[in-house]
Backbone bond lengths (Angstrom), bond angles and torsions (degrees), N, CA, C in turn:
res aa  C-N    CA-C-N  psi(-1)  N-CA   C-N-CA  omega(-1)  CA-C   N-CA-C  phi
1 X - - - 1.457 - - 1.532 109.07 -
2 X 1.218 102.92 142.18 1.673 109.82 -170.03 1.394 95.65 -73.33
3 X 1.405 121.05 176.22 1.408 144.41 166.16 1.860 97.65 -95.00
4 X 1.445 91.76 172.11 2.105 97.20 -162.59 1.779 67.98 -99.43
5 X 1.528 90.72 162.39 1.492 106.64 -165.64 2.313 89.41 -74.24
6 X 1.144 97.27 167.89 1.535 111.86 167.88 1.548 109.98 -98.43
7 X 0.803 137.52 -13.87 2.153 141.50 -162.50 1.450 80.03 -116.86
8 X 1.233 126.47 145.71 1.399 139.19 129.39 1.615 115.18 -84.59
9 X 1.107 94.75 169.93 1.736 100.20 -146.63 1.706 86.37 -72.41
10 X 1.638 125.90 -36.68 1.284 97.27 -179.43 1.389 124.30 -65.95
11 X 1.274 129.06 -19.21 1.352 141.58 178.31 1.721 84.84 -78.58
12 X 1.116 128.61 -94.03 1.889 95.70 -171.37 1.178 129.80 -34.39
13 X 1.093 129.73 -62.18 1.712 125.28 159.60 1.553 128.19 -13.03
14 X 1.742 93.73 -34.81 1.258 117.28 178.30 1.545 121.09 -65.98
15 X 1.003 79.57 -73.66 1.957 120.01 167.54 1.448 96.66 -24.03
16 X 1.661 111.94 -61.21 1.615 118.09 -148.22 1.899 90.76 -89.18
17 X 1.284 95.27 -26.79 1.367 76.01 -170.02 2.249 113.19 -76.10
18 X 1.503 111.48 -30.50 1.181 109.19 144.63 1.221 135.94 -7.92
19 X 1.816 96.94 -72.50 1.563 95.10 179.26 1.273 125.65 -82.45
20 X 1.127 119.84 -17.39 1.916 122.41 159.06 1.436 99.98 -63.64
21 X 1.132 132.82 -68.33 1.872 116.72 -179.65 1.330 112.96 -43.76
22 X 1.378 126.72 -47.35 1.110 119.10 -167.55 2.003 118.54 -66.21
23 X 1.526 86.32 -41.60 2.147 98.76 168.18 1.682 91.59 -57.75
24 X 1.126 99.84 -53.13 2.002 97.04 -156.96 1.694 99.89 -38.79
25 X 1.549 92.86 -62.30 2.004 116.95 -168.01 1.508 103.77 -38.79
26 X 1.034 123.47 -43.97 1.689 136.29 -166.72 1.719 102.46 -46.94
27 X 1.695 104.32 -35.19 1.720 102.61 169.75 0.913 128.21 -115.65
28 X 1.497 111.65 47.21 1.187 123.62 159.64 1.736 122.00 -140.02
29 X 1.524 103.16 0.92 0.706 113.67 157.22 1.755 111.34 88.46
30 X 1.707 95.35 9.55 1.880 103.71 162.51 1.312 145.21 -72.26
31 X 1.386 124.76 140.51 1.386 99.06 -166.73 1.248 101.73 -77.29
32 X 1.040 103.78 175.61 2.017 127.50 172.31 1.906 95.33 -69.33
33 X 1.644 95.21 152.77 1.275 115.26 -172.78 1.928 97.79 -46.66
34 X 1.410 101.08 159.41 1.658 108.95 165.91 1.096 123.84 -112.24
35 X 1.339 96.75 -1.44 2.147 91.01 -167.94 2.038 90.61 -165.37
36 X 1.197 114.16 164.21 1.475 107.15 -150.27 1.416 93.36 -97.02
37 X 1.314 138.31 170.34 1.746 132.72 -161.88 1.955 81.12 -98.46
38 X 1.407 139.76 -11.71 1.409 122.37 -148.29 1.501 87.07 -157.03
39 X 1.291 144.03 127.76 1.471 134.29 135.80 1.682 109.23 -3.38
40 X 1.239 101.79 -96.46 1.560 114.48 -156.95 1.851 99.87 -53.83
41 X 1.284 97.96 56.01 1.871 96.89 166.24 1.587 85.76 -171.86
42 X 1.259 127.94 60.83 1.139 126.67 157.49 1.330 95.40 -130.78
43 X 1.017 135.09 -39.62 1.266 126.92 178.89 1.556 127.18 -16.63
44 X 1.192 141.22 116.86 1.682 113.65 174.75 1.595 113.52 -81.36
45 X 1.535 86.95 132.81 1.488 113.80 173.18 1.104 114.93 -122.35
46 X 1.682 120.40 159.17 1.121 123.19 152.78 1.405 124.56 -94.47
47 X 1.411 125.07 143.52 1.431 115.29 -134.54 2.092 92.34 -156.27
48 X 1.532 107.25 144.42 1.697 87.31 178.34 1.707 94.15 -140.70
49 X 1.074 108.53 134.23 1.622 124.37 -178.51 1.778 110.60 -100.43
50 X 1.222 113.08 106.55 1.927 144.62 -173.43 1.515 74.24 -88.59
51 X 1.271 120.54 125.82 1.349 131.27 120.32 1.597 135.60 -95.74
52 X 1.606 114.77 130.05 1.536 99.18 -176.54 1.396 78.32 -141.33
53 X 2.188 92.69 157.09 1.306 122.46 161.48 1.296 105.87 -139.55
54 X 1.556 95.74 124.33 1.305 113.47 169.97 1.604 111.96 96.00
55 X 1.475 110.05 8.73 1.703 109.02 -143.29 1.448 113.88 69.94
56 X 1.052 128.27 34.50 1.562 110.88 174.09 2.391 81.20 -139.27
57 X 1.714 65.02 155.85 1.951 79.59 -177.57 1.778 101.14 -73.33
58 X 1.633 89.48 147.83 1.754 90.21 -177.80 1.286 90.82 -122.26
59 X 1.442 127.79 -37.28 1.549 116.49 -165.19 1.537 91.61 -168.35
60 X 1.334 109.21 170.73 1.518 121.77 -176.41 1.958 91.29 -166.18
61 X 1.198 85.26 124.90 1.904 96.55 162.36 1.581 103.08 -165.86
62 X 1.147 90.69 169.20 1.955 110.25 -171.82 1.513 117.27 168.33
63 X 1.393 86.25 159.25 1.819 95.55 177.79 1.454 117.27 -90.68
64 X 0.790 146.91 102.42 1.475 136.88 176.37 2.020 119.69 -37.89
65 X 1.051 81.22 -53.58 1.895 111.63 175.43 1.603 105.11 -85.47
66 X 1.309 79.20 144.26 1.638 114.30 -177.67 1.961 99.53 -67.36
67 X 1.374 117.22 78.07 1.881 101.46 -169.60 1.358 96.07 -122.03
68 X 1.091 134.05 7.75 1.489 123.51 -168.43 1.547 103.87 -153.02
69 X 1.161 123.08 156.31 1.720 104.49 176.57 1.893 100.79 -80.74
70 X 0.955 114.43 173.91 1.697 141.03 -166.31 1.838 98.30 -40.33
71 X 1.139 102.36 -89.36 1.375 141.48 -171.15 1.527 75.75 -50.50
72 X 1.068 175.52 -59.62 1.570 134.97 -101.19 1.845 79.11 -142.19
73 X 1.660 119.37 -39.80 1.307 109.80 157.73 1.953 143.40 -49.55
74 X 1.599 71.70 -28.97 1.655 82.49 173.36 1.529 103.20 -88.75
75 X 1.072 143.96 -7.73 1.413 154.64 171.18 1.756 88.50 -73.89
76 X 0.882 121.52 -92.63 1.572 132.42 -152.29 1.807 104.22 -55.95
77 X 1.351 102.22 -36.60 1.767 95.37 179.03 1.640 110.50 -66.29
78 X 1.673 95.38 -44.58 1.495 92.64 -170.41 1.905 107.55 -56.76
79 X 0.919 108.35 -43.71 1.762 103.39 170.15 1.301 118.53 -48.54
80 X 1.083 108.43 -48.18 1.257 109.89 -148.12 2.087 89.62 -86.55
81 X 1.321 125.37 -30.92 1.201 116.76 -169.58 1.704 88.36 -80.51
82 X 1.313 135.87 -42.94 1.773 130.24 -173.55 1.654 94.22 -69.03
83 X 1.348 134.29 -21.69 1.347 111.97 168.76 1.538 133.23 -137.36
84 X 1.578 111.93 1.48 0.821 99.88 -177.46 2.150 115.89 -131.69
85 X 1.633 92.42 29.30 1.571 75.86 -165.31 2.032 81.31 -112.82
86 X 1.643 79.42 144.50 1.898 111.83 -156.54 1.506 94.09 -52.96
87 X 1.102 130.12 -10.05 1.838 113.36 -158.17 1.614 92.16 -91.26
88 X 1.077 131.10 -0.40 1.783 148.40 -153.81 1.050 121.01 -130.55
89 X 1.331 141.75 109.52 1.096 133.07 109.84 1.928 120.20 1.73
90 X 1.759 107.95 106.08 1.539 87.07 174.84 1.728 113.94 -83.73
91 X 1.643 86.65 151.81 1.762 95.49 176.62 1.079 117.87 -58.40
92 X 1.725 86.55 143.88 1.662 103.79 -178.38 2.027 99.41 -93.73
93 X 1.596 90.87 157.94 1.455 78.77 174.84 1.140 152.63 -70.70
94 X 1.792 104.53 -5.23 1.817 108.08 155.09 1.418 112.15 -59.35
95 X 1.304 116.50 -29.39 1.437 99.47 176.07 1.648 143.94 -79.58
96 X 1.747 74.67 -26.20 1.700 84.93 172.45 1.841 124.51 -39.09
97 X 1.335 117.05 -55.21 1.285 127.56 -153.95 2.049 97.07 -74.69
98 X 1.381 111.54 0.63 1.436 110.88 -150.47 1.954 89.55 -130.44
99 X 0.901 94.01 25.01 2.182 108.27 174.00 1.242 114.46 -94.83
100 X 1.142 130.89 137.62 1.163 121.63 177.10 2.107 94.90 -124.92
101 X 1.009 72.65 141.10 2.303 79.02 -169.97 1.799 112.43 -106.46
102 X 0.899 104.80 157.65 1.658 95.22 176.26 1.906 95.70 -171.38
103 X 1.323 85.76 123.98 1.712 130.19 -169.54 1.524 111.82 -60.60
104 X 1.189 141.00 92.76 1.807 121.94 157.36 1.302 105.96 -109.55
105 X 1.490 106.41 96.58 1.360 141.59 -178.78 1.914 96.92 -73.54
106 X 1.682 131.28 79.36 0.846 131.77 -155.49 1.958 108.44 -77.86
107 X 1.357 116.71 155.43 1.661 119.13 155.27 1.777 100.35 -50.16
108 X 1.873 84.33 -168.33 1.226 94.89 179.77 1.974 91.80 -100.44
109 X 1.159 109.26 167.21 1.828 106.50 -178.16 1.690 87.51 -91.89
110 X 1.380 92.00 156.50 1.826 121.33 177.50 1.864 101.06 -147.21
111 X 1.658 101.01 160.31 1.240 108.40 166.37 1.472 115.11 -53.65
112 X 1.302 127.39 139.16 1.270 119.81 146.16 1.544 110.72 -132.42
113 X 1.860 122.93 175.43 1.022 136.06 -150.78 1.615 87.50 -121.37
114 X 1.545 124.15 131.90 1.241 105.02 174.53 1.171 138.46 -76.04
115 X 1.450 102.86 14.33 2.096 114.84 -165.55 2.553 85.43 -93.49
116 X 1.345 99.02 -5.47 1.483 112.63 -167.65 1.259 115.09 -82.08
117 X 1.661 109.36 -41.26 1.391 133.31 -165.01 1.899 101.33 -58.75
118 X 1.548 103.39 122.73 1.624 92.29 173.03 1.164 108.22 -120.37
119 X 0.958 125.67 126.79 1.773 124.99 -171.47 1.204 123.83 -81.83
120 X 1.115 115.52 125.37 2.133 137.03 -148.64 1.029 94.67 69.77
121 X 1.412 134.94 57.88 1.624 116.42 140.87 1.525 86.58 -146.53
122 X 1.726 133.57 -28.62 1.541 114.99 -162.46 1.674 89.08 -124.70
123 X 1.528 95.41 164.33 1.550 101.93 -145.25 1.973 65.97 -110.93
124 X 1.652 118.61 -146.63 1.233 92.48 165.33 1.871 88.26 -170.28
125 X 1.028 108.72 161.36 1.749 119.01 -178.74 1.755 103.55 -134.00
126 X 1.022 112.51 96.93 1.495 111.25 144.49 1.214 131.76 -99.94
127 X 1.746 129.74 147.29 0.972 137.03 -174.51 1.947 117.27 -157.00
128 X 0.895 97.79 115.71 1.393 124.58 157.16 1.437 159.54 -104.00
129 X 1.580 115.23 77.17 1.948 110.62 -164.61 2.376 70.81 88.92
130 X 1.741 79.73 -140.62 1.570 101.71 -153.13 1.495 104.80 -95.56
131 X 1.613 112.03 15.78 1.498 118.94 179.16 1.246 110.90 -99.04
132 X 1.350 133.43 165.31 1.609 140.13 178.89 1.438 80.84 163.18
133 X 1.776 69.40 144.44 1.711 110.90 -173.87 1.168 99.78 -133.39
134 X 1.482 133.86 156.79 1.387 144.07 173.58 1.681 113.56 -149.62
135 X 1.125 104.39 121.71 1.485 121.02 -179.74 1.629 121.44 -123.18
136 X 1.728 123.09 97.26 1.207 129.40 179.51 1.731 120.42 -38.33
137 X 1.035 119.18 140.89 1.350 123.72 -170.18 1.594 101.61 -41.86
138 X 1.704 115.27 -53.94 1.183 115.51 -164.74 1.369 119.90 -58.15
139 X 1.577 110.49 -27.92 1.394 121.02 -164.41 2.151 106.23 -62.36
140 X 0.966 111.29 -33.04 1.891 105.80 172.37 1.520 113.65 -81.52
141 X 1.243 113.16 -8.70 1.852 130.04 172.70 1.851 96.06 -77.52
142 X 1.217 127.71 -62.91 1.282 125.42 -114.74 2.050 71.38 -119.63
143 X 1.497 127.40 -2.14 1.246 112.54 169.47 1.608 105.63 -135.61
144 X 1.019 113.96 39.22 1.730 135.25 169.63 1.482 115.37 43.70
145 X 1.427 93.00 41.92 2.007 107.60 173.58 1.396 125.68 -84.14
146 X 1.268 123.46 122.97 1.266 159.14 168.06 1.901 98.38 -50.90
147 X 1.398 119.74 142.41 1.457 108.08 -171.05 1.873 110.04 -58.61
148 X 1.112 96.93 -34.51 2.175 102.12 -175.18 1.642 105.46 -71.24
149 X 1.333 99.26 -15.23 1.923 98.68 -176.06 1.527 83.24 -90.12
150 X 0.960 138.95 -52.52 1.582 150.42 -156.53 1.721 82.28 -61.36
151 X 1.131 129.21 -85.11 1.467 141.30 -171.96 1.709 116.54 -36.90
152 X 1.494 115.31 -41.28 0.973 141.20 -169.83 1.995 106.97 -78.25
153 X 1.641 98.19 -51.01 1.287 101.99 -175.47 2.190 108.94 -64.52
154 X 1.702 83.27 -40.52 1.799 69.97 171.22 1.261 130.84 -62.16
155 X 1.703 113.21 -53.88 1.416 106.98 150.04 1.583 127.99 -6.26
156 X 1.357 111.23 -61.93 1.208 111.29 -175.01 2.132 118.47 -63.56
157 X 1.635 79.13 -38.99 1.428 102.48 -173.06 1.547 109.58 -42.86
158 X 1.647 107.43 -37.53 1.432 113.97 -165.41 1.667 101.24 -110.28
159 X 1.405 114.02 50.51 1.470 140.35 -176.26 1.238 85.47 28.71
160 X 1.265 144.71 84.96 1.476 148.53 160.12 1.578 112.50 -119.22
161 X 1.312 126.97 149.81 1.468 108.03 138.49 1.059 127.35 -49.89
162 X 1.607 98.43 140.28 1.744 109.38 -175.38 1.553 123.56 -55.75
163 X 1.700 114.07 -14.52 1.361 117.40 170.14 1.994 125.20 -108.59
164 X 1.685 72.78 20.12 1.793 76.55 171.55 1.814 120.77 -73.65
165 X 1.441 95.56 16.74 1.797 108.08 166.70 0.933 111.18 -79.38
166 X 1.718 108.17 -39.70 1.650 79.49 -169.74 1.611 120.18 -136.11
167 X 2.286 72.01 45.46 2.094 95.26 -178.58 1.411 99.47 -124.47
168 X 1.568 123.36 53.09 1.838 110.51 176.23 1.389 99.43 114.66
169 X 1.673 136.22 -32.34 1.321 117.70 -149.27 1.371 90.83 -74.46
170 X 1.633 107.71 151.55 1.754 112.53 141.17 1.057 137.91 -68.26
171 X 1.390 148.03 98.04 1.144 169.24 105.80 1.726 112.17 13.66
172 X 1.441 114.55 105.02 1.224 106.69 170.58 1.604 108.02 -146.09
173 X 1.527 124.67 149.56 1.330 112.10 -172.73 1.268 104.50 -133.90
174 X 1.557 113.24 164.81 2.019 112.95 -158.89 1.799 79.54 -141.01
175 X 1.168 113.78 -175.58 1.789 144.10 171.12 1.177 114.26 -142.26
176 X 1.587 143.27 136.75 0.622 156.25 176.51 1.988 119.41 -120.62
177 X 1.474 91.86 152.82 1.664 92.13 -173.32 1.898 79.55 -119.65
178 X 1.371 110.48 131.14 0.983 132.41 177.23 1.087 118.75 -128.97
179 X 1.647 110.57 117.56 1.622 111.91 -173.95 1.874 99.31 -139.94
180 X 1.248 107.17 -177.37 1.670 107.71 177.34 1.113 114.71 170.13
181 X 1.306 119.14 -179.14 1.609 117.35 177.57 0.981 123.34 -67.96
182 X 1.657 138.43 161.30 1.355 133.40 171.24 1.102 119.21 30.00
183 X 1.735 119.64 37.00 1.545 111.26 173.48 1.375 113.97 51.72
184 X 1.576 114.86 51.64 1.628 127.40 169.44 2.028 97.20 -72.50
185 X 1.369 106.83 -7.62 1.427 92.04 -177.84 1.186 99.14 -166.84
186 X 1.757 109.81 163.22 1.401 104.16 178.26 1.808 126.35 -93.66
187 X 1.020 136.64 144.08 1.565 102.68 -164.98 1.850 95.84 -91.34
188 X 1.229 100.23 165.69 1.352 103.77 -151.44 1.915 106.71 -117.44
Protein backbone atom coordinates (compact mmCIF):
# COMPACT_ATOMS: atom_id res chain seq x y z
CA UNK A 1 0.00 0.00 0.00
CA UNK A 2 1.24 3.34 -1.07
CA UNK A 3 1.92 6.15 1.45
CA UNK A 4 -0.75 9.48 1.08
CA UNK A 5 1.16 11.78 -1.18
CA UNK A 6 3.34 14.68 0.96
CA UNK A 7 2.54 18.00 -1.70
CA UNK A 8 -1.03 18.82 -1.89
CA UNK A 9 -2.12 19.38 -5.21
CA UNK A 10 -1.88 23.19 -4.63
CA UNK A 11 1.72 22.90 -3.70
CA UNK A 12 2.14 20.69 -7.00
CA UNK A 13 0.32 22.99 -9.14
CA UNK A 14 2.73 25.17 -7.57
CA UNK A 15 5.80 23.33 -8.06
CA UNK A 16 4.83 22.74 -11.88
CA UNK A 17 3.86 25.96 -12.36
CA UNK A 18 7.56 27.24 -11.16
CA UNK A 19 9.10 25.32 -13.61
CA UNK A 20 7.17 26.66 -16.68
CA UNK A 21 7.97 30.36 -15.35
CA UNK A 22 11.21 29.61 -14.73
CA UNK A 23 11.86 27.92 -18.79
CA UNK A 24 9.48 30.86 -19.88
CA UNK A 25 11.86 33.70 -17.71
CA UNK A 26 15.12 32.39 -19.44
CA UNK A 27 13.75 34.80 -22.53
CA UNK A 28 13.36 37.45 -21.01
CA UNK A 29 15.97 37.54 -19.19
CA UNK A 30 14.26 37.06 -15.36
CA UNK A 31 15.70 35.95 -12.51
CA UNK A 32 14.49 32.73 -10.89
CA UNK A 33 12.03 33.05 -7.94
CA UNK A 34 13.73 34.57 -4.48
CA UNK A 35 11.75 33.41 -1.77
CA UNK A 36 9.30 30.25 -1.96
CA UNK A 37 5.32 31.16 -2.88
CA UNK A 38 4.42 28.62 0.54
CA UNK A 39 6.70 27.67 3.63
CA UNK A 40 6.55 23.96 3.17
CA UNK A 41 8.74 24.28 -0.24
CA UNK A 42 11.66 25.81 1.23
CA UNK A 43 12.86 22.99 2.58
CA UNK A 44 16.02 21.61 0.61
CA UNK A 45 15.32 18.79 -1.50
CA UNK A 46 16.53 16.87 -4.03
CA UNK A 47 14.27 17.16 -6.84
CA UNK A 48 14.54 16.00 -10.90
CA UNK A 49 12.77 17.95 -13.77
CA UNK A 50 11.47 15.29 -17.09
CA UNK A 51 10.85 17.46 -19.84
CA UNK A 52 8.62 16.17 -22.76
CA UNK A 53 7.25 17.42 -26.13
CA UNK A 54 4.85 15.82 -27.76
CA UNK A 55 5.34 12.69 -25.44
CA UNK A 56 8.77 12.39 -26.49
CA UNK A 57 11.73 13.24 -23.79
CA UNK A 58 13.17 16.83 -24.18
CA UNK A 59 15.47 17.06 -21.20
CA UNK A 60 15.94 15.52 -17.75
CA UNK A 61 18.21 17.23 -14.94
CA UNK A 62 18.21 17.26 -11.07
CA UNK A 63 19.95 17.35 -7.89
CA UNK A 64 20.20 14.23 -6.17
CA UNK A 65 21.04 16.09 -2.70
CA UNK A 66 19.13 18.16 -0.63
CA UNK A 67 21.46 21.75 -1.82
CA UNK A 68 18.97 24.30 -2.45
CA UNK A 69 15.52 24.70 -0.83
CA UNK A 70 12.50 22.97 -3.05
CA UNK A 71 11.00 25.77 -4.97
CA UNK A 72 14.30 27.46 -6.08
CA UNK A 73 15.56 23.71 -7.16
CA UNK A 74 12.69 23.20 -9.23
CA UNK A 75 13.50 26.68 -10.75
CA UNK A 76 17.14 25.83 -11.68
CA UNK A 77 16.50 22.10 -12.98
CA UNK A 78 13.68 23.16 -15.03
CA UNK A 79 16.28 25.54 -16.94
CA UNK A 80 18.78 23.85 -16.91
CA UNK A 81 16.92 20.42 -18.27
CA UNK A 82 14.90 23.00 -21.31
CA UNK A 83 18.51 24.22 -21.94
CA UNK A 84 21.19 22.86 -20.81
CA UNK A 85 21.35 18.99 -20.59
CA UNK A 86 24.00 17.72 -23.55
CA UNK A 87 21.64 14.97 -25.13
CA UNK A 88 19.52 18.34 -26.50
CA UNK A 89 19.44 20.79 -28.46
CA UNK A 90 18.22 23.79 -26.00
CA UNK A 91 14.59 25.00 -26.59
CA UNK A 92 13.73 27.42 -28.80
CA UNK A 93 10.92 29.60 -27.79
CA UNK A 94 8.10 28.11 -29.91
CA UNK A 95 8.71 25.34 -27.94
CA UNK A 96 8.79 26.46 -24.64
CA UNK A 97 4.96 27.16 -24.10
CA UNK A 98 4.24 23.44 -25.70
CA UNK A 99 6.40 21.24 -22.61
CA UNK A 100 4.83 19.38 -20.52
CA UNK A 101 7.20 18.82 -17.03
CA UNK A 102 6.85 16.21 -14.42
CA UNK A 103 8.42 16.55 -10.83
CA UNK A 104 10.45 13.62 -8.73
CA UNK A 105 10.55 15.58 -5.72
CA UNK A 106 13.20 12.90 -4.22
CA UNK A 107 13.70 11.50 -0.11
CA UNK A 108 16.77 11.98 1.49
CA UNK A 109 19.30 8.75 0.20
CA UNK A 110 20.14 5.98 3.01
CA UNK A 111 22.12 2.71 2.87
CA UNK A 112 20.39 -0.01 1.34
CA UNK A 113 21.13 -3.86 0.88
CA UNK A 114 20.42 -5.04 -2.61
CA UNK A 115 18.30 -8.26 -1.65
CA UNK A 116 16.05 -4.61 -0.24
CA UNK A 117 15.86 -2.76 -3.48
CA UNK A 118 12.04 -2.92 -4.75
CA UNK A 119 11.53 -1.75 -8.09
CA UNK A 120 8.95 1.30 -8.58
CA UNK A 121 9.25 2.31 -5.21
CA UNK A 122 13.41 2.92 -4.78
CA UNK A 123 15.13 5.25 -6.98
CA UNK A 124 18.88 4.09 -6.47
CA UNK A 125 22.63 5.72 -5.93
CA UNK A 126 25.66 3.84 -6.68
CA UNK A 127 29.08 4.86 -6.14
CA UNK A 128 32.48 3.76 -6.49
CA UNK A 129 36.23 5.68 -6.11
CA UNK A 130 34.93 9.05 -8.07
CA UNK A 131 32.01 7.25 -10.04
CA UNK A 132 28.16 7.37 -9.15
CA UNK A 133 25.34 6.65 -11.07
CA UNK A 134 21.73 7.48 -10.25
CA UNK A 135 18.65 5.91 -11.60
CA UNK A 136 14.92 7.34 -10.76
CA UNK A 137 12.60 4.82 -9.29
CA UNK A 138 10.51 5.00 -12.48
CA UNK A 139 13.33 4.36 -14.79
CA UNK A 140 13.31 -0.02 -14.06
CA UNK A 141 9.20 0.39 -14.30
CA UNK A 142 9.01 2.27 -17.54
CA UNK A 143 12.05 -0.21 -19.18
CA UNK A 144 10.73 -3.67 -17.82
CA UNK A 145 13.67 -4.33 -15.20
CA UNK A 146 13.92 -7.15 -12.98
CA UNK A 147 15.69 -5.87 -9.48
CA UNK A 148 19.61 -7.26 -10.83
CA UNK A 149 18.83 -5.47 -14.31
CA UNK A 150 17.70 -2.44 -12.13
CA UNK A 151 21.13 -2.85 -10.03
CA UNK A 152 23.15 -3.72 -12.98
CA UNK A 153 21.81 -0.83 -15.23
CA UNK A 154 23.08 1.71 -12.49
CA UNK A 155 26.27 0.11 -12.33
CA UNK A 156 26.52 0.87 -15.75
CA UNK A 157 25.02 4.34 -15.25
CA UNK A 158 28.10 5.27 -13.12
CA UNK A 159 30.41 3.93 -16.16
CA UNK A 160 31.09 0.90 -13.93
CA UNK A 161 30.90 -2.72 -14.54
CA UNK A 162 27.56 -3.95 -14.36
CA UNK A 163 28.63 -6.15 -11.26
CA UNK A 164 30.32 -3.49 -9.33
CA UNK A 165 27.11 -4.15 -6.85
CA UNK A 166 28.15 -6.72 -5.63
CA UNK A 167 32.20 -5.99 -5.87
CA UNK A 168 32.69 -2.78 -3.26
CA UNK A 169 30.06 -0.39 -4.82
CA UNK A 170 27.93 1.74 -2.38
CA UNK A 171 24.52 1.10 -2.59
CA UNK A 172 22.13 3.72 -1.52
CA UNK A 173 18.31 4.15 -2.13
CA UNK A 174 15.86 7.46 -2.13
CA UNK A 175 11.67 7.58 -3.04
CA UNK A 176 10.31 9.86 -4.90
CA UNK A 177 6.77 11.64 -5.18
CA UNK A 178 6.25 12.08 -8.80
CA UNK A 179 3.66 14.18 -10.28
CA UNK A 180 3.31 16.41 -13.69
CA UNK A 181 1.27 17.70 -16.27
CA UNK A 182 -1.34 15.89 -18.17
CA UNK A 183 -0.28 12.71 -16.58
CA UNK A 184 3.33 12.83 -18.37
CA UNK A 185 3.75 9.97 -15.73
CA UNK A 186 2.33 7.68 -13.47
CA UNK A 187 3.00 8.39 -9.77
CA UNK A 188 4.37 5.40 -8.37
Amino acid sequence: MSSPPEFSEEYRQTLLRIAHESILSAFTDRALPSSPPFPGLSEPRGVFTTLYLHGHLRGCVGYAMPVVPLYLAVAETARAAAFDDSRFNPVPKQEAPELDVSLSVLSRVSPIQPEEVEVGRHGLVLSLGSRRGLLLPQVPVECGWDRETFLSQTCRKAGLPSDAWRNGATLEAFTAEIFGDNKVCLPL
